[in-house]
C-alpha positions as CSV (number, residue, x, y, z in Angstrom):
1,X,39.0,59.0,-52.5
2,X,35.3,57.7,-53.1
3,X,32.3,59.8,-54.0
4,X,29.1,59.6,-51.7
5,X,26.5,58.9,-53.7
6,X,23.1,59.9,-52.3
7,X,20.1,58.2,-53.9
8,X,16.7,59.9,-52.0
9,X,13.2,59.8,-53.6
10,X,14.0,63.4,-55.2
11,X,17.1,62.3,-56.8
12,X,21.1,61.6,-56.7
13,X,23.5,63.8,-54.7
14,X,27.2,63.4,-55.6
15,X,29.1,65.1,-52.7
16,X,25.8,66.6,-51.6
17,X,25.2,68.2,-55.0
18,X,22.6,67.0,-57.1
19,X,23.4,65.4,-60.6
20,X,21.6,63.2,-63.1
21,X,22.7,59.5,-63.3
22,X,25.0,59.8,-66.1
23,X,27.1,62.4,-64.2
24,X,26.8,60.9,-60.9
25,X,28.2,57.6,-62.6
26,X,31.4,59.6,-64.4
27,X,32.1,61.4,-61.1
28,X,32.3,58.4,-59.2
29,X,34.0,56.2,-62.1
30,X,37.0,59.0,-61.5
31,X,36.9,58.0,-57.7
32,X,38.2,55.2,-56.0
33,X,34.9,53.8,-55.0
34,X,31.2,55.4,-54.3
35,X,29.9,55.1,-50.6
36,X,26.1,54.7,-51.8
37,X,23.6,56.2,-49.1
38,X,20.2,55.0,-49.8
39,X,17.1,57.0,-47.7
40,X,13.8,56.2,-47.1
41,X,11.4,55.6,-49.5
42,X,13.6,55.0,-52.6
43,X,11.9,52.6,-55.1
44,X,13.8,49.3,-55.1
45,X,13.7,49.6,-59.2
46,X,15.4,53.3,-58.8
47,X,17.9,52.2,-57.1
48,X,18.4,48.6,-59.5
49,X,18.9,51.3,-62.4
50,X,22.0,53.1,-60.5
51,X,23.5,50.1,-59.5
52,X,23.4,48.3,-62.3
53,X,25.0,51.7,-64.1
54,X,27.7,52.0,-61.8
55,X,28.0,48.3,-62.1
56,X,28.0,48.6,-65.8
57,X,31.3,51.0,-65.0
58,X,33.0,48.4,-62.6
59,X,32.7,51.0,-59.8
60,X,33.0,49.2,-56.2
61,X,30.2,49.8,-54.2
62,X,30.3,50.2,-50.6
63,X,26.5,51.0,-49.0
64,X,24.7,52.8,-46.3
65,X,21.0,52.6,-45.9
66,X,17.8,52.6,-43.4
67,X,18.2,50.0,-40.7
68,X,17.3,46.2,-41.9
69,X,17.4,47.4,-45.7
70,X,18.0,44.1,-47.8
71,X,20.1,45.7,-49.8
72,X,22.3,47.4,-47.7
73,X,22.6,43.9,-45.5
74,X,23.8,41.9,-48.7
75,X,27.0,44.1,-49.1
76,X,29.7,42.9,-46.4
77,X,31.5,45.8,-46.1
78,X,27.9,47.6,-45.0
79,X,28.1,50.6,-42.9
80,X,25.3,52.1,-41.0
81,X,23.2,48.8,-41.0
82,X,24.2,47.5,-37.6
């Protein structure tokens, strides 16, 4: 099972509850994967520091984001981007 990992410009959402980025990192360690969900108007460097966490973890990260985000285009198995 993966966690959903909401990263919006008023924080992260683990399973649409909101945690700090040390908790949404251990929740989604315990998971399989985290399906990231980025919104409009995160800062790029916001979202650079909970990547490179869950990174830092070796959690695979599967994304969803706005239409055309760079990020979100980079990651093959992108969802949502098309």
């Amino acid at each position: 099972m993966r966690c959903t990992l909401r990263v919006s410009a008023t924080g992260l959402y683990v399973d649409g509850d909101p945690k700090s980025q040390s908790e949404a990192v251990a929740i989604c360690k315990s998971r399989a994967a985290a399906m990231v969900v980025l919104e409009d108007g995160v800062a790029k460097d916001e979202w650079k520091k909970v990547e490179t966490a869950l990174r830092r973890e070796g959690i695979e990260i599967l994304m969803r984001g706005p239409l055309g985000h760079a990020e979100c285009l980079d990651n093959p198995l992108a969802k949502g981007c098309l």
